[in-house]
C-alpha positions in Angstrom: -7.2 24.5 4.8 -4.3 26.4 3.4 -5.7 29.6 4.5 -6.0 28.1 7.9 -2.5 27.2 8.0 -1.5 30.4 7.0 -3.0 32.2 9.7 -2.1 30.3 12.5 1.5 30.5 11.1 0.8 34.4 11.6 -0.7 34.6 14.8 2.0 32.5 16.4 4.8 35.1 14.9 2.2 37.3 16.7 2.3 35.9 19.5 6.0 35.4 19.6 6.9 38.9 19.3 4.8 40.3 21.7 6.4 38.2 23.9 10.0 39.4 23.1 10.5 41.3 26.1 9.0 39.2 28.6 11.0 36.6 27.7 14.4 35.5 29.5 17.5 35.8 28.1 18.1 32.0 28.1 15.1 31.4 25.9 15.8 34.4 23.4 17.7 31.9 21.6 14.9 29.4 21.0 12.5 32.4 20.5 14.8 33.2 17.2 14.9 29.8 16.4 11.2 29.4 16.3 10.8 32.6 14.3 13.3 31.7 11.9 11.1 28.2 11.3 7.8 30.1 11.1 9.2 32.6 8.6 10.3 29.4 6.4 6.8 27.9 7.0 4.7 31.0 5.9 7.2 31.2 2.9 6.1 27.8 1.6 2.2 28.0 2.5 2.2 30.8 0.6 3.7 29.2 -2.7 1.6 26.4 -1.8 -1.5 28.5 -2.1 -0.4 30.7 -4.8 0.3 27.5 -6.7 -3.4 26.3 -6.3 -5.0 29.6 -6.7 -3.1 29.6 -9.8 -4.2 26.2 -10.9 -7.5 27.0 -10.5 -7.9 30.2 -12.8 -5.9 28.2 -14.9 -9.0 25.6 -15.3 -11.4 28.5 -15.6 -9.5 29.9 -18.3 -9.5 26.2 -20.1 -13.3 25.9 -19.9 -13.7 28.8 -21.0 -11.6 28.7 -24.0 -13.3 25.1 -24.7 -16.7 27.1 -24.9 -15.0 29.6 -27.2 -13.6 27.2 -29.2 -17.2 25.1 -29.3 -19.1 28.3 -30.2 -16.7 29.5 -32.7 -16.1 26.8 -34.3 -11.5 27.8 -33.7 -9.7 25.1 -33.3 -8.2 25.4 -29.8 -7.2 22.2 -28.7 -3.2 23.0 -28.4 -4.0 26.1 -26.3 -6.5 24.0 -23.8 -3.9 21.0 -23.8 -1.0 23.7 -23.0 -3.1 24.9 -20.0 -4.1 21.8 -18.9 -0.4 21.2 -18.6 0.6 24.1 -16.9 -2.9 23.8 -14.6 -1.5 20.4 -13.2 2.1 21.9 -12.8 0.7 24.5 -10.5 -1.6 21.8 -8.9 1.5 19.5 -8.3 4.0 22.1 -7.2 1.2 23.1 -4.9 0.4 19.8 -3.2 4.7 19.9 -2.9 5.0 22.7 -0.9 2.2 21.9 1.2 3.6 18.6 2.1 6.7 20.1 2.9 5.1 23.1 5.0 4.1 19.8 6.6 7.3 18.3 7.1 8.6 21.7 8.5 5.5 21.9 11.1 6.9 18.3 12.7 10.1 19.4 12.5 9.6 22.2 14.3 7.4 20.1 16.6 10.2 17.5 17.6 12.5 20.1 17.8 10.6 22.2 20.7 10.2 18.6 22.2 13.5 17.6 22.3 14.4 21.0 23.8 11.8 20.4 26.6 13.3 17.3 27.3 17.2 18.9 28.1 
């Protein structure tokens, strides 16, 4: 779902600057606006994913140090608590910036509204 996000947030800045010339002067404004908003959103979808991708090699490195520790008989239990700490930071400060990649995308959707309306 992230990944979806992400590239719709790219095609519209696509989209948007093809459009730059065509454009008239009197909507430049919004068009800078828009792109302005878009560059803020792809900034925090992109911690937002980097944060979960993050949280889950994080896991993958705890189960596998569990097996190691199982195997070898080490005891690793204050490295896999560690991680487990650090996998639900990442997990956490992803969910964050997703909902507020959220809250930007209704922003920016009441905004275009409002300037519809005038």
């Amino acid at each position: 779902m992230l990944v979806n996000r992400l590239s719709r947030i790219v095609d519209r800045i696509r989209i948007l600057e093809k459009k730059q010339e065509l454009l008239p002067p009197e909507e430049e404004e919004f068009k800078h606006l828009e792109l302005a908003l878009l560059a803020r959103r792809l900034r925090t979808i992109y911690i937002a994913l980097s944060c979960e991708v993050s949280c889950g090699l994080i896991v993958g490195v705890i189960i596998a140090i569990a097996f190691i520790d199982a195997f070898l008989s080490i005891n690793l239990s204050s490295w896999i608590a560690g991680l487990f700490v650090l996998a639900m930071l990442a997990f956490i400060s992803g969910l964050g910036a997703f909902l507020r990649e959220i809250f930007l995308a209704v922003q920016s959707t009441s905004a275009s509204m409002r300037l519809a309306i005038f």
